[in-house]
TIMI-2910 file (N, C-alpha, C, CB; in pm, 1 decimal, decimal comma, always signed):
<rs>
+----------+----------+----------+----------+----------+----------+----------+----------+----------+----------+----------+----------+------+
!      n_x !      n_y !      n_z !     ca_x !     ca_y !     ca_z !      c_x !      c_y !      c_z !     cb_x !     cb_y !     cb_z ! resn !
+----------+----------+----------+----------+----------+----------+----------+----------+----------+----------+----------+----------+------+
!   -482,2 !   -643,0 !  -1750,1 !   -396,7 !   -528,2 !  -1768,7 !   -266,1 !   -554,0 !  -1693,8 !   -465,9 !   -397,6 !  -1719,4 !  Unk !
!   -147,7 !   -511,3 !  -1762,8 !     -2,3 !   -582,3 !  -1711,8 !    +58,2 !   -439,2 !  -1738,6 !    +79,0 !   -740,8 !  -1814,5 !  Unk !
!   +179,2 !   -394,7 !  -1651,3 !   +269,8 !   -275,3 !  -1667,3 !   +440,8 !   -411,8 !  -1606,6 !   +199,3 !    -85,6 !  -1518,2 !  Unk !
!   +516,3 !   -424,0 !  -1676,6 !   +612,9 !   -513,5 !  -1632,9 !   +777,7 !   -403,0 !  -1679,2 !   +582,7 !   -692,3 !  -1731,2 !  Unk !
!   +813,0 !   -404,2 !  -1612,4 !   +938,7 !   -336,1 !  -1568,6 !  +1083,3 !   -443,3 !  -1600,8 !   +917,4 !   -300,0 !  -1390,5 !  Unk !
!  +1210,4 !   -376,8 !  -1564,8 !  +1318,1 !   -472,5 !  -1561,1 !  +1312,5 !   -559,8 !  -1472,3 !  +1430,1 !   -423,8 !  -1549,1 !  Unk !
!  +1274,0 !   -481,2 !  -1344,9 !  +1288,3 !   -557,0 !  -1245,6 !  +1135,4 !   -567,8 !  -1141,8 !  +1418,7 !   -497,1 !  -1176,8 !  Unk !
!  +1041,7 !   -521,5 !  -1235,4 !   +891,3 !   -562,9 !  -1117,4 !   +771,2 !   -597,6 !  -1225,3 !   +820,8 !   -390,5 !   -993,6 !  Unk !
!   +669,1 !   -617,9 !  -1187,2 !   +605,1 !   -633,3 !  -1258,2 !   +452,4 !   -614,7 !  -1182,7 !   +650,3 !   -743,5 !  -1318,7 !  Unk !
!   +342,9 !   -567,4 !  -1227,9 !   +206,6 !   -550,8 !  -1205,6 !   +122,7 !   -586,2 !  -1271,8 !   +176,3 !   -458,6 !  -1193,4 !  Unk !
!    +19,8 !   -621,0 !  -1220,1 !    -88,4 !   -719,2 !  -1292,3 !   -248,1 !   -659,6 !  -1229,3 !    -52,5 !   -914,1 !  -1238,5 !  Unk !
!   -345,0 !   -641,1 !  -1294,2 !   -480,0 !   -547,5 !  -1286,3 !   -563,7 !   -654,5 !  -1335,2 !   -489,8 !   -394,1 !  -1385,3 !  Unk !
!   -644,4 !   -751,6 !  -1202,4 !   -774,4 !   -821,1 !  -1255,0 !   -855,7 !   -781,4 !  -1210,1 !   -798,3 !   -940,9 !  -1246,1 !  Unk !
!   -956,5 !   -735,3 !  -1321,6 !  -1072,1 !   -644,5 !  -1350,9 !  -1150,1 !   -705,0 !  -1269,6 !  -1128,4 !   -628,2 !  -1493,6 !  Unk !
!  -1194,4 !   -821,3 !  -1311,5 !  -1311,7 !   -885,4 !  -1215,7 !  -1327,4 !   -931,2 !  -1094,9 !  -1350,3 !   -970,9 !  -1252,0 !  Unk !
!  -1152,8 !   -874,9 !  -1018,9 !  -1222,9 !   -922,9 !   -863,5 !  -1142,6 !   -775,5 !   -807,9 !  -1157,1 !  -1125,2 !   -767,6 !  Unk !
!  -1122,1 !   -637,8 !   -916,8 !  -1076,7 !   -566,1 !   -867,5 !   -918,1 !   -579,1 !   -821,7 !  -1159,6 !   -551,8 !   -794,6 !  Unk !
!   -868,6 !   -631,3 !   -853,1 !   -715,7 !   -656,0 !   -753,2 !   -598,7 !   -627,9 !   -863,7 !   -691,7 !   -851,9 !   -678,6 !  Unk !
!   -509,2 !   -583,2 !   -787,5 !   -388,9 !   -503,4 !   -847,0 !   -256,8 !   -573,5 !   -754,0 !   -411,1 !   -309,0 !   -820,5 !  Unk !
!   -155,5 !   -660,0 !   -852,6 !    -72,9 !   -764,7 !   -738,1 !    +87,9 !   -692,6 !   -828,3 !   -119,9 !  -1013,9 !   -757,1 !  Unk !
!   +159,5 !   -679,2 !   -740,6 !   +258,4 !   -603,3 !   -743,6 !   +395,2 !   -661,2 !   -668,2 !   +208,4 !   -483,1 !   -692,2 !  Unk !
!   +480,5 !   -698,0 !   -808,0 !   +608,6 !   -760,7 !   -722,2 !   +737,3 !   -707,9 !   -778,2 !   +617,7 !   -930,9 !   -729,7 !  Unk !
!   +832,3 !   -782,6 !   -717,1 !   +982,5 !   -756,3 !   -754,1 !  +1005,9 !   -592,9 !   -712,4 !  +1013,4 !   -788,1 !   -937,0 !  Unk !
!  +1107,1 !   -517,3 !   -726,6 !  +1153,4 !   -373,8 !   -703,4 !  +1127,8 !   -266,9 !   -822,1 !  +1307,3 !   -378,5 !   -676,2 !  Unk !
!  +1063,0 !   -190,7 !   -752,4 !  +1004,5 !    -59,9 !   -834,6 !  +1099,8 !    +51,0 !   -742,0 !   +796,0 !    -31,6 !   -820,9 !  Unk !
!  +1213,7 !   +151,3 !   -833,1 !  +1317,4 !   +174,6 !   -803,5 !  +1314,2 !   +337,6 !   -901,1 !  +1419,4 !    +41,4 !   -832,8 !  Unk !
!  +1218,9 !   +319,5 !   -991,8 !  +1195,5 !   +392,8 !  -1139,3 !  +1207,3 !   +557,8 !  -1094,9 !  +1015,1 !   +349,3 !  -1219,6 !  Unk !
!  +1264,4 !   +682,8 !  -1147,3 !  +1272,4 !   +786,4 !  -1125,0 !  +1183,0 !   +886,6 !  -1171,9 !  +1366,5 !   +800,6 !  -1145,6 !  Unk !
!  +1128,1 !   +953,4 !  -1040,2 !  +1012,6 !  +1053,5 !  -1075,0 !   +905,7 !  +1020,9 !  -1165,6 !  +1064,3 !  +1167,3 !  -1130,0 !  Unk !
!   +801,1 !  +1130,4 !  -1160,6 !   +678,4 !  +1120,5 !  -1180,5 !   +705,3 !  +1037,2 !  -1340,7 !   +594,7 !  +1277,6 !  -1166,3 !  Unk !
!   +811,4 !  +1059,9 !  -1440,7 !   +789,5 !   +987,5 !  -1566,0 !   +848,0 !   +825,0 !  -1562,4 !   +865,5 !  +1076,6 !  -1684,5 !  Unk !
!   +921,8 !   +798,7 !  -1457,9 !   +943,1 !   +679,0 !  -1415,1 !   +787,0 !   +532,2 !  -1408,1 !  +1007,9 !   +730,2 !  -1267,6 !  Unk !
!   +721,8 !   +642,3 !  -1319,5 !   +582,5 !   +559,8 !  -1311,1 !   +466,4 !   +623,6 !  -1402,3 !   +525,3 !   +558,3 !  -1149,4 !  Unk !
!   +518,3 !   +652,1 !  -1536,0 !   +420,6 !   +729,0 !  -1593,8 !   +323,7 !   +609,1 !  -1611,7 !   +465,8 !   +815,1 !  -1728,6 !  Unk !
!   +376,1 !   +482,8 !  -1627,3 !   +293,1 !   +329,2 !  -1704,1 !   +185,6 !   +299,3 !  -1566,8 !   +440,3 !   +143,4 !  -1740,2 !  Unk !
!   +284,1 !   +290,8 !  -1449,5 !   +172,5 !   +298,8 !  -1353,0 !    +56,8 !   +355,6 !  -1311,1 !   +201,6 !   +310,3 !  -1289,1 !  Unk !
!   +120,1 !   +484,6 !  -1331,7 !    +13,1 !   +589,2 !  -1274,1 !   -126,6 !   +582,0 !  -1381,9 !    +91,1 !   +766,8 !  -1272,7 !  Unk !
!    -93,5 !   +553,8 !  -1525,2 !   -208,5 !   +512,5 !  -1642,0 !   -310,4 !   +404,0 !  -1567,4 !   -127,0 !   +428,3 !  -1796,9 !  Unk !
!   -207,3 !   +270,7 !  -1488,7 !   -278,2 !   +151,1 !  -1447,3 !   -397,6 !   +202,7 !  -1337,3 !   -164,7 !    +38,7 !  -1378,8 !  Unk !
!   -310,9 !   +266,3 !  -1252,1 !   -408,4 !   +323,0 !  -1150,9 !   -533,4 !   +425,4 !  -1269,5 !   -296,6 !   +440,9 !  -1012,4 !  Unk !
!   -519,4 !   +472,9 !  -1274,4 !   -627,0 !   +590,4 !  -1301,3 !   -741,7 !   +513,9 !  -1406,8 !   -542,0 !   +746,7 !  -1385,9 !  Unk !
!   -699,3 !   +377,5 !  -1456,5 !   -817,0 !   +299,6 !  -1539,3 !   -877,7 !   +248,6 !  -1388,0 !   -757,8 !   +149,9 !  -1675,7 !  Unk !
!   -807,9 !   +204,8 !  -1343,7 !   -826,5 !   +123,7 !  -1217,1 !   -949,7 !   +174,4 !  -1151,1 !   -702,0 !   +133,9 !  -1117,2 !  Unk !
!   -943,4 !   +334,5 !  -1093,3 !  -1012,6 !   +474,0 !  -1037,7 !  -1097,6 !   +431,6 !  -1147,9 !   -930,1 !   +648,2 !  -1032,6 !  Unk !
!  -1130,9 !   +478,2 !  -1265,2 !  -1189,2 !   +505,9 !  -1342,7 !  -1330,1 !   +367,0 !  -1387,8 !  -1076,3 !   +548,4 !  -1432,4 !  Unk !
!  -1266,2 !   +266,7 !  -1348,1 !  -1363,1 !   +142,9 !  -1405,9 !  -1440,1 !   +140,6 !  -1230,5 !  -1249,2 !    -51,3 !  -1479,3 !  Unk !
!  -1428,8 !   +189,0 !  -1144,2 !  -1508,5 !   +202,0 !  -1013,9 !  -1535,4 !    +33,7 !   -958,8 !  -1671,3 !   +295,1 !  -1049,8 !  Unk !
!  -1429,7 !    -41,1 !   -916,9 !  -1502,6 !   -129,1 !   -875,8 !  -1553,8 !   -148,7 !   -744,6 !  -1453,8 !   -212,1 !   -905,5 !  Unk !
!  -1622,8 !   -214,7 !   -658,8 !  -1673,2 !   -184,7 !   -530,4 !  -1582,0 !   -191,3 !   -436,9 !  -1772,5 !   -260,0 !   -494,0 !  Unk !
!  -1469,6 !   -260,1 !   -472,1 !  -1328,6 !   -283,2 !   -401,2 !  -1219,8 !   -257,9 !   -465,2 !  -1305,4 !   -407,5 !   -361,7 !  Unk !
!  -1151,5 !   -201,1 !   -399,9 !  -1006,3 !   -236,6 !   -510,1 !   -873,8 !   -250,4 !   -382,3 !   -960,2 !    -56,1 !   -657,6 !  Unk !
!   -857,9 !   -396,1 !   -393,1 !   -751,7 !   -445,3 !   -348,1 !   -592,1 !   -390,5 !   -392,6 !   -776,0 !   -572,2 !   -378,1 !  Unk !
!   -505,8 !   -382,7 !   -384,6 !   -343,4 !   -326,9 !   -396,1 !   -317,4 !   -457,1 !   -312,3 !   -283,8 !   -143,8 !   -316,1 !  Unk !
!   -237,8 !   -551,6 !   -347,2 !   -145,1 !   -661,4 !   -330,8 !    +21,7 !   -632,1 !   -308,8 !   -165,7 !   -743,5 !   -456,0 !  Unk !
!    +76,5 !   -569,1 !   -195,8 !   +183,9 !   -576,2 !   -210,6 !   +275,6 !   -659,9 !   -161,0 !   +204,6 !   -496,0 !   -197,3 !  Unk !
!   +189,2 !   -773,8 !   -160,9 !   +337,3 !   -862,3 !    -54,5 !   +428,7 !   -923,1 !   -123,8 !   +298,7 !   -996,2 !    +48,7 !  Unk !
!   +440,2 !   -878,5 !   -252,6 !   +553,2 !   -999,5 !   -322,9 !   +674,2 !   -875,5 !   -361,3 !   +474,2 !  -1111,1 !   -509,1 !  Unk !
!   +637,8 !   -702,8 !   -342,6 !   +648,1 !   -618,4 !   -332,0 !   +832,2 !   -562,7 !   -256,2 !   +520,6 !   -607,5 !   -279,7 !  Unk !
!   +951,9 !   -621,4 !   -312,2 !  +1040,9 !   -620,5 !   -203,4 !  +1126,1 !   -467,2 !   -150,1 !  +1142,4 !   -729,4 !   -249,4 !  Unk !
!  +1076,6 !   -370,1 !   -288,7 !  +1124,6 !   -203,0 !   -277,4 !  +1067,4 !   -169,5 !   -348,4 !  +1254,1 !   -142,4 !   -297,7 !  Unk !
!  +1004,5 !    -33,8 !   -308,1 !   +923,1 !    +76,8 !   -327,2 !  +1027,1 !   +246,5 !   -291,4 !   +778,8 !    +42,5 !   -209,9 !  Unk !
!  +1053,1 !   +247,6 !   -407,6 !  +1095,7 !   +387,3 !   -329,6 !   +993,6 !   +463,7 !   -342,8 !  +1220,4 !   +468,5 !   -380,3 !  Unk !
!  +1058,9 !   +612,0 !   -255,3 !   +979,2 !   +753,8 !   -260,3 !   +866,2 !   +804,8 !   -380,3 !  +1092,8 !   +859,2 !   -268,0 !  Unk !
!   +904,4 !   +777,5 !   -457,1 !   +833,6 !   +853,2 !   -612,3 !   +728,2 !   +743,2 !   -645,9 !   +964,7 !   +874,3 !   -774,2 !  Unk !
!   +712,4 !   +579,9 !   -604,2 !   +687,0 !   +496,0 !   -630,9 !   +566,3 !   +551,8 !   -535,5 !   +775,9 !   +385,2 !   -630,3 !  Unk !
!   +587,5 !   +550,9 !   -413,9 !   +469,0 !   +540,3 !   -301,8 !   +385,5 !   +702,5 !   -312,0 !   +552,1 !   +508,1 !   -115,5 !  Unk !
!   +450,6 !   +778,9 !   -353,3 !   +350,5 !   +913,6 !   -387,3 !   +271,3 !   +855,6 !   -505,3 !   +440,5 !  +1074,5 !   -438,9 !  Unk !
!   +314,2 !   +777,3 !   -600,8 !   +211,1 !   +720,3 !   -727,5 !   +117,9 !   +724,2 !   -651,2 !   +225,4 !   +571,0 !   -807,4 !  Unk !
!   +149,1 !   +595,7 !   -578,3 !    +14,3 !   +511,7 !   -545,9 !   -103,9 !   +621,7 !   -434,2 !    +77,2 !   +339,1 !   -443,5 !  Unk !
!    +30,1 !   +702,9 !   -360,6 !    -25,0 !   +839,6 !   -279,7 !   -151,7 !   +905,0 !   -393,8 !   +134,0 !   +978,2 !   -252,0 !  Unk !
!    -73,6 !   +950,6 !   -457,3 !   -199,5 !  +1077,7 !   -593,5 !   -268,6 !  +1028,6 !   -655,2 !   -149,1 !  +1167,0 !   -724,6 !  Unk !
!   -216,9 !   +856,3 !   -720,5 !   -285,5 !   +833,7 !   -826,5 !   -365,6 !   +727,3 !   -806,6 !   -212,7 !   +821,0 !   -929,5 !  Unk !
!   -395,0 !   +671,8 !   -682,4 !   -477,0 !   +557,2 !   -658,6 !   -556,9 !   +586,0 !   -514,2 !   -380,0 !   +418,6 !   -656,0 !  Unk !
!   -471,9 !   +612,1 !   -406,4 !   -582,7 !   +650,9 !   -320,0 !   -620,7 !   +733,2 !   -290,1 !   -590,3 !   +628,4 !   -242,5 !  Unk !
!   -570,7 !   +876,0 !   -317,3 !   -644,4 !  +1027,8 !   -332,4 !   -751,8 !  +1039,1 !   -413,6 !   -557,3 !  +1133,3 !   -387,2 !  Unk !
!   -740,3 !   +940,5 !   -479,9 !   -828,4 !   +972,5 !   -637,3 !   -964,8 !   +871,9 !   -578,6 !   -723,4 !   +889,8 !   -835,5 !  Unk !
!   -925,5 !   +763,7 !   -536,5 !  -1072,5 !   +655,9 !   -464,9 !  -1078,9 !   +703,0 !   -373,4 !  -1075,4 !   +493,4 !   -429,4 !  Unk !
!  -1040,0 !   +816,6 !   -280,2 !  -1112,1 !   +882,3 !   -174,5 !  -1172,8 !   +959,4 !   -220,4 !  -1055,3 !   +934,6 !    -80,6 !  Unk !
!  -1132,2 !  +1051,5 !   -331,8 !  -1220,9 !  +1143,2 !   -335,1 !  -1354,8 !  +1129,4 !   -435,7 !  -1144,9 !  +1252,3 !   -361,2 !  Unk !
!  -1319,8 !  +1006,1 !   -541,9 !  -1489,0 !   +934,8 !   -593,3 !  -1572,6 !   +858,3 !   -475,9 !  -1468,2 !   +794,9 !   -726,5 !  Unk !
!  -1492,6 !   +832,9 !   -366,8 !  -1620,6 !   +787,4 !   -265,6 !  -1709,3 !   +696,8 !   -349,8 !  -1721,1 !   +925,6 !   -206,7 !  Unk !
!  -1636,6 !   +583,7 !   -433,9 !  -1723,9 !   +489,2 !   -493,0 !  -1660,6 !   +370,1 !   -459,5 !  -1748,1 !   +504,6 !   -640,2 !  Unk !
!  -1485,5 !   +340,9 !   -461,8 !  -1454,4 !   +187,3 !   -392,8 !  -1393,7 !   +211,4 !   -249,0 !  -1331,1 !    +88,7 !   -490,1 !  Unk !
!  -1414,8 !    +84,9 !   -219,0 !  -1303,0 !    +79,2 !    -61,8 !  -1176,7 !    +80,6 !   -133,5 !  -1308,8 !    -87,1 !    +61,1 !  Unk !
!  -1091,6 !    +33,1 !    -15,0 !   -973,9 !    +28,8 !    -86,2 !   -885,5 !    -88,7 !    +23,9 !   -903,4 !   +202,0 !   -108,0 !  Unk !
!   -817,5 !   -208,3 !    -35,0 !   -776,4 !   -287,7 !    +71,0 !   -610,8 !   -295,5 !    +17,5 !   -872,3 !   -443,7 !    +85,4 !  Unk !
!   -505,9 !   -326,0 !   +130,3 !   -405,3 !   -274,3 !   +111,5 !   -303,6 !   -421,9 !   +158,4 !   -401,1 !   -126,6 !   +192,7 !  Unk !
!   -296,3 !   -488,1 !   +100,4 !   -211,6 !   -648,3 !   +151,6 !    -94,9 !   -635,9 !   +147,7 !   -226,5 !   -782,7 !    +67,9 !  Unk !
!     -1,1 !   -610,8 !   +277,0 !   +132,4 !   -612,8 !   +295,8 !   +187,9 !   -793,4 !   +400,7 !   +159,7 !   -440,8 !   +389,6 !  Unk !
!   +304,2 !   -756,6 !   +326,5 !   +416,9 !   -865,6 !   +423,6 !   +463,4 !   -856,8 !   +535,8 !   +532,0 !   -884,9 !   +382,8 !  Unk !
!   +466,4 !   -954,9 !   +638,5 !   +542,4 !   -883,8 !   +758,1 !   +713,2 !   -870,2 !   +688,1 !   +531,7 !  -1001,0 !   +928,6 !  Unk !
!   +705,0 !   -938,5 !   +621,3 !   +847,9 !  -1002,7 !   +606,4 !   +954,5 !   -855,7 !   +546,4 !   +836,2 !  -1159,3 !   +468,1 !  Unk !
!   +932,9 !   -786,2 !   +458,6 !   +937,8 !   -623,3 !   +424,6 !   +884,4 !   -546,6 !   +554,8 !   +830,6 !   -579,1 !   +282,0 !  Unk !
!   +998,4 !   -467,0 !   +619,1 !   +959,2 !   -324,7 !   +756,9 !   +913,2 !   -245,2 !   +655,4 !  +1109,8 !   -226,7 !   +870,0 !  Unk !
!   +918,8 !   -196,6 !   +517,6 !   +902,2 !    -46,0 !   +497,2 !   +754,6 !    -77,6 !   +485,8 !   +986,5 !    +40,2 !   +359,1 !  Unk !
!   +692,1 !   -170,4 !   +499,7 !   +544,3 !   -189,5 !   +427,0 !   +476,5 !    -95,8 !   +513,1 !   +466,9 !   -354,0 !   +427,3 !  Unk !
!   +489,2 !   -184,3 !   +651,9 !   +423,5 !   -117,2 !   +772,5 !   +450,0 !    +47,8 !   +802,5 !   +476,0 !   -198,3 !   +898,4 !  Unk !
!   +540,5 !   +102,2 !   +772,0 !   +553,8 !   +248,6 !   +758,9 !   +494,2 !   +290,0 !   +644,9 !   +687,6 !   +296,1 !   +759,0 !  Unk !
!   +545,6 !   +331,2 !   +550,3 !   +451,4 !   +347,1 !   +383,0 !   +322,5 !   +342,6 !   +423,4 !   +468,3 !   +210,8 !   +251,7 !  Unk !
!   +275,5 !   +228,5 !   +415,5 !   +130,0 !   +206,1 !   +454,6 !    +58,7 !   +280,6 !   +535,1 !   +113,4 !   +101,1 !   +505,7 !  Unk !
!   +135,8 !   +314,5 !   +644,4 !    +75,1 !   +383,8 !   +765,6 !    +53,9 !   +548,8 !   +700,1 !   +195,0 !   +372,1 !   +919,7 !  Unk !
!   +132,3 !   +576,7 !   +590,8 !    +72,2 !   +719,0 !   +552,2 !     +8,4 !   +781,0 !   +487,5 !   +112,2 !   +774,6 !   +534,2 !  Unk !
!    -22,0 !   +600,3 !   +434,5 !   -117,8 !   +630,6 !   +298,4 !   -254,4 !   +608,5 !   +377,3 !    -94,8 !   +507,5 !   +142,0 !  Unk !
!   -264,6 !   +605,4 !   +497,7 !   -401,5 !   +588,3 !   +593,8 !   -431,9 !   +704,8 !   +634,9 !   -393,5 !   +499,9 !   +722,0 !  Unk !
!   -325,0 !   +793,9 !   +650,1 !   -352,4 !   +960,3 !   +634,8 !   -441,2 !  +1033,3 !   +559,6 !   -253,5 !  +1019,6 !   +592,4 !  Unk !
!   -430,7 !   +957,6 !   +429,2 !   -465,4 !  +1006,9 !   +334,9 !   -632,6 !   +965,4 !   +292,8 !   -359,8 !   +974,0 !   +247,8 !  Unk !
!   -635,6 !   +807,5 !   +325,5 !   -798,7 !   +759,1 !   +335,7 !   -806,9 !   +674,5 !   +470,3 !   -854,0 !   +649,8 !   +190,8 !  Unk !
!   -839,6 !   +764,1 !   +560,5 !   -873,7 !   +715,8 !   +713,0 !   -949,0 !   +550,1 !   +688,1 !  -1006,7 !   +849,9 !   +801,3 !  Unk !
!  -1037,0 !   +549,1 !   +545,4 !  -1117,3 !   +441,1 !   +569,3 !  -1060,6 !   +319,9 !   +524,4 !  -1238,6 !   +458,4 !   +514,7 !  Unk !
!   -902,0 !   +340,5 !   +467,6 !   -823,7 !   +239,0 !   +417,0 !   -799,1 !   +112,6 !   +502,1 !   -705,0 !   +295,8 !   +385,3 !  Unk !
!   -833,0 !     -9,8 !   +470,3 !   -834,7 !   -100,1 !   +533,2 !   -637,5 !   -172,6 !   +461,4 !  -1006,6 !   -183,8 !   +503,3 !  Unk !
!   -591,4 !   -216,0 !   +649,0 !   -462,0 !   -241,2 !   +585,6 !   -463,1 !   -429,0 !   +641,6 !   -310,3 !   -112,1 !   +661,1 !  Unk !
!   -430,3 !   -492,3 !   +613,8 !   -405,6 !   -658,3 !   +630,9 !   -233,0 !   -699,4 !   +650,2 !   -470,3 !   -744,8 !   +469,1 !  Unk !
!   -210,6 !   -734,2 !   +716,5 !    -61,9 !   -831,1 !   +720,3 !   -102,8 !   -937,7 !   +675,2 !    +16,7 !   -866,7 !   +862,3 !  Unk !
!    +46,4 !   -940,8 !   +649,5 !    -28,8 !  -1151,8 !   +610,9 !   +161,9 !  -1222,9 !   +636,9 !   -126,7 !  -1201,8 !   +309,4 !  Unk !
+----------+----------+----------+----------+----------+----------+----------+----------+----------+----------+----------+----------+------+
</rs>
């Protein structure tokens, strides 16, 4: 499963669970990421025991971008309480380490990785 943009692109492999996410996602409001928010919610929906989010190739995320992933990916696997959820950021990007840190608000059990 692929959602590819002007300028980013996302990629969904089913069989090891993982969702890898690059270039700048910049897109406006909730109909901006309408393609995303579809990716996530198959994502939620196929339950795998993990589901990895890959963002280190990841270089901007705005506001509307990170509530997606806020409502439509880890609110939604917290509240099926069926996958973990693992979260791969860059040191090399500062906003990762912030962003990230609020989406741990949201699933205390979110496991986050630098790399």
């Amino acid at each position: 499963m692929e959602v590819t943009g002007e300028k980013y692109n996302i990629r969904y492999d089913s069989p090891t669970g993982t969702i890898v996410c690059g270039g700048i996602m910049d897109m406006r409001g909730k109909e901006g990421y309408k393609e995303v928010a579809e990716l996530f919610e198959k994502v939620v929906n196929e339950e795998p025991e993990t589901v990895t989010l890959d963002i280190r190739k990841l270089e901007f995320l705005n506001s509307s971008g990170i509530t997606t992933i806020g409502a439509k990916l880890v609110i939604r696997l917290r509240n099926k309480k069926v996958s973990k959820l693992v979260i791969r950021c860059s040191k090399a990007y500062p906003w990762h380490e912030k962003s990230v840190k609020g989406l741990t608000k949201l699933m205390p059990a979110l496991e986050v990785r630098f790399h």
